[in-house]
C-alpha positions in Angstrom: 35.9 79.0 24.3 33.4 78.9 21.2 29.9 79.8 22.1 28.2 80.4 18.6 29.3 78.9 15.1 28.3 80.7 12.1 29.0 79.4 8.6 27.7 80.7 5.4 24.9 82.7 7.2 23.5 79.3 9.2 24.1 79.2 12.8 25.1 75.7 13.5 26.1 76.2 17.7 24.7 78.9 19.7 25.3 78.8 23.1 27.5 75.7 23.0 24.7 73.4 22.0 24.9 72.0 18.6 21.7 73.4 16.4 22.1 71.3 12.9 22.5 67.5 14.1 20.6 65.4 15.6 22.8 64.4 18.5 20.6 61.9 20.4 20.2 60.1 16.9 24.2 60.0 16.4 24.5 58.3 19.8 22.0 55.8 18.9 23.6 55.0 15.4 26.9 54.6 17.5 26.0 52.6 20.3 25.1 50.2 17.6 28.1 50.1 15.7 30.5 49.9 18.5 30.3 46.1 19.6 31.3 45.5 16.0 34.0 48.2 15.8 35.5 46.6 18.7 35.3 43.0 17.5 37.5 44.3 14.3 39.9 45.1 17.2 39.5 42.3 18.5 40.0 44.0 21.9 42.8 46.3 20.9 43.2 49.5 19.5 42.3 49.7 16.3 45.0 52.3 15.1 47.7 53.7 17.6 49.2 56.9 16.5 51.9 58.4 18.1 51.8 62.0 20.3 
């Protein structure tokens, strides 16, 4: 399991907790774009790929 991230000198994740994005903002932008996300589906999947 990662605890820290380090890339180019900038610690990105220490202690599993994300240090460089605004996470609460990212669910916010997402939560708005999923009703229409799901309309392109139009209640399906909107790409199946197989496993």
């Amino acid at each position: 399991d990662v605890r820290t991230t380090i890339v180019d000198g900038r610690i990105l994740m220490r202690d599993r907790e994300l240090l460089t994005i605004d996470v609460p903002g990212v669910v916010r932008v997402l939560e708005s774009r999923l009703p229409a996300l799901l309309d392109r589906g139009h209640g399906r999947r909107i790409q199946d790929y197989d496993t």
